[in-house]
C-alpha positions as CSV (number, residue, x, y, z in Angstrom):
1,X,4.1,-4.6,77.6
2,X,7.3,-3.3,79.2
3,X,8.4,-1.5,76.3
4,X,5.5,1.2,77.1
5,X,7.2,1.4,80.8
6,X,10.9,2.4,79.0
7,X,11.1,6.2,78.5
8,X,13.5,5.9,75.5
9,X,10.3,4.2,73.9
10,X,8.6,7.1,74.5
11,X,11.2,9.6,73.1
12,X,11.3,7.5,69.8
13,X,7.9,7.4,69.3
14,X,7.8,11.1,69.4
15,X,10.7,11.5,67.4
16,X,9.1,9.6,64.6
17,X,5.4,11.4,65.0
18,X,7.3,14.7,65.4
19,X,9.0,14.2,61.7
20,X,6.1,12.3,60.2
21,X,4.4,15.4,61.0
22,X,6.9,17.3,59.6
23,X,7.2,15.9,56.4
24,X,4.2,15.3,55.3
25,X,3.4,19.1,55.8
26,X,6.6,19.5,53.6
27,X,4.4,17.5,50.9
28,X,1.5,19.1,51.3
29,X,3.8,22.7,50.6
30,X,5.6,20.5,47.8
31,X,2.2,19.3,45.9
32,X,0.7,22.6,46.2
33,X,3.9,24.7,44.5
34,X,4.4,22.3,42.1
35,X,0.4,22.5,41.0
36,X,0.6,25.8,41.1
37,X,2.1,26.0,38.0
38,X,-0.7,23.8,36.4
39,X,-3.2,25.6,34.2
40,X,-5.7,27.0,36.7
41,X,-8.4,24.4,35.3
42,X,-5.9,21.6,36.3
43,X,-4.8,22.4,39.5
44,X,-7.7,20.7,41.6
45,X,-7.6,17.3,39.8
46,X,-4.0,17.3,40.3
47,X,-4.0,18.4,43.8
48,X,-6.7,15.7,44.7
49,X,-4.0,13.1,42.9
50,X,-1.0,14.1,44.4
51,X,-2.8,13.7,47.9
52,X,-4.5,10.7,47.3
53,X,-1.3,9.2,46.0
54,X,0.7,10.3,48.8
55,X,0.0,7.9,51.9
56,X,1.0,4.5,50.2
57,X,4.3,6.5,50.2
58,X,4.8,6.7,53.8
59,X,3.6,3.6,54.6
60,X,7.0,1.8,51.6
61,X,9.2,4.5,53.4
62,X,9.8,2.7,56.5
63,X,9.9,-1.4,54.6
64,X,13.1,0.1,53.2
């Protein structure tokens, strides 16, 4: 427990929210300019797919 007593702790822990954050908005941009160029009929099916297949991604990145 003294780990949550050490301030580098602290400054990791946000470092690594602060860019989770950050790149999954960068996804979210990414999924929705590459659906964009879907057929207009398509886009919500693929949207819903690239979001629902996006999470098991972050949770590989960090076994790596």
């Amino acid at each position: 427990m003294e780990i949550f007593l050490d301030a580098g702790s602290w400054v990791a822990l946000l470092t690594l929210t602060f860019l989770k954050i950050v790149l999954g908005i960068d996804n979210i941009i990414f999924i929705s300019i590459v659906t964009a160029k879907l057929p207009a009929e398509q886009q919500p099916k693929a949207r819903n797919l690239g979001l629902t297949l996006w999470p098991p991604q972050l949770q590989t990145e960090g076994s790596t």
